[in-house]
matplotlib code that plots the C-alpha trace (Angstrom):
import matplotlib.pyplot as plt

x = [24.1, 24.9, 21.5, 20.4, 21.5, 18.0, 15.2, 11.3, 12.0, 15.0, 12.8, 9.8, 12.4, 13.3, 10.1, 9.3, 12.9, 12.1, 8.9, 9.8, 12.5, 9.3, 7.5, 10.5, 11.2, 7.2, 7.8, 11.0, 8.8, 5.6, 8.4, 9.7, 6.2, 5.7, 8.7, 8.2, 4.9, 5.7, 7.7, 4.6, 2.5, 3.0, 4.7, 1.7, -0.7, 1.6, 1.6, -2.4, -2.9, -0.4, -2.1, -5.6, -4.5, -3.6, -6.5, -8.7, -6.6, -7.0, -10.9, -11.1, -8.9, -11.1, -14.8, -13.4, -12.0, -15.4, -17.7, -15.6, -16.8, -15.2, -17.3, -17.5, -16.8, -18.5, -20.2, -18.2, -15.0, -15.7, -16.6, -13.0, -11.1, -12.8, -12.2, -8.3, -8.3, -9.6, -7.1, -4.5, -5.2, -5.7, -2.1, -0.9, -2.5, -1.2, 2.6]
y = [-12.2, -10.7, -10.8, -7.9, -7.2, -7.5, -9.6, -9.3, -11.7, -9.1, -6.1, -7.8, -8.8, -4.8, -3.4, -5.9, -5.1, -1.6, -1.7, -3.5, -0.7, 2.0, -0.2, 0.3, 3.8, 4.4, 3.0, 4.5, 8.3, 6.9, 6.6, 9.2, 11.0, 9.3, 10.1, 14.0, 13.7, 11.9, 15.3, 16.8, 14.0, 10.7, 8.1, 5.6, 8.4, 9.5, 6.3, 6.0, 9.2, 8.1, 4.3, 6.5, 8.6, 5.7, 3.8, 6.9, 7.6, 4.0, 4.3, 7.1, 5.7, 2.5, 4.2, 6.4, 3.4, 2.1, 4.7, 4.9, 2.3, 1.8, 2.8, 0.3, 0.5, 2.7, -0.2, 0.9, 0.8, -2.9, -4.3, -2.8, -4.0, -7.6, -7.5, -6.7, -9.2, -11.9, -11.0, -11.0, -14.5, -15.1, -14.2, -16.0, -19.5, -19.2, -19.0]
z = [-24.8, -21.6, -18.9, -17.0, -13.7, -12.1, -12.5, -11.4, -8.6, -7.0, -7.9, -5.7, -3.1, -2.6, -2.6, 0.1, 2.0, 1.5, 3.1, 6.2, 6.6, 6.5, 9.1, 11.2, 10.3, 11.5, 14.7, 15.4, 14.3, 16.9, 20.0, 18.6, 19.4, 22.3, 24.0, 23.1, 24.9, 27.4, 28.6, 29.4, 30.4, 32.1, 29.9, 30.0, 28.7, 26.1, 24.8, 25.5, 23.6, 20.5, 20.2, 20.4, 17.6, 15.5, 15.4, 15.2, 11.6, 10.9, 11.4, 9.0, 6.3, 6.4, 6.5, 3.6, 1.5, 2.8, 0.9, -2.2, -5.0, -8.4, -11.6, -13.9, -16.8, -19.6, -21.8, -25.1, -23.0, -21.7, -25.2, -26.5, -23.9, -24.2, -27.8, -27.3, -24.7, -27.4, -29.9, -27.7, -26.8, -30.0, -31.3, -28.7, -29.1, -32.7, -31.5]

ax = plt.figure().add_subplot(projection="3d")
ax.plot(x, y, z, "-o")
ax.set_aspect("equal")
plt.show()
């Protein structure tokens, strides 16, 4: 039987490749911003008012992840998915 071409490990492999290349990509768009500023400003306060912008978005992003909180559960919902989770290991201790 002939195997697949990929395999979880090459899949996990890309995404990781795949997002270094967006971590570069980002900083290539922030000099990118920084240069375009920097033609009506000072270089030094373009890159002052980019790094300021950043960690202002990075702020909000955390105090919003901060205020959001998962719902648990409804009770119903939890006892089904427990019982599923006891068959399933169930089946597979019989194997």
């Amino acid at each position: 039987m002939e195997r697949s071409g990929t395999t979880p490990g090459r899949r996990r492999r890309d995404v990781r490749v795949s997002g270094v290349v967006a971590v570069y990509g980002a900083g290539c768009l922030l000099a990118c911003a920084i240069i375009a500023i920097s033609g009506v400003v000072a270089a030094w306060l373009a890159a002052l008012i980019a790094g300021v912008a950043l960690l202002a978005a990075a702020g909000a992003a955390a105090l919003q992840g901060r205020t959001r909180k998962a719902a648990p559960p409804l009770p119903g919902q939890a006892a089904a998915g427990v019982k599923a989770d006891v068959e399933e290991i169930k089946e597979r201790a019989h194997r």
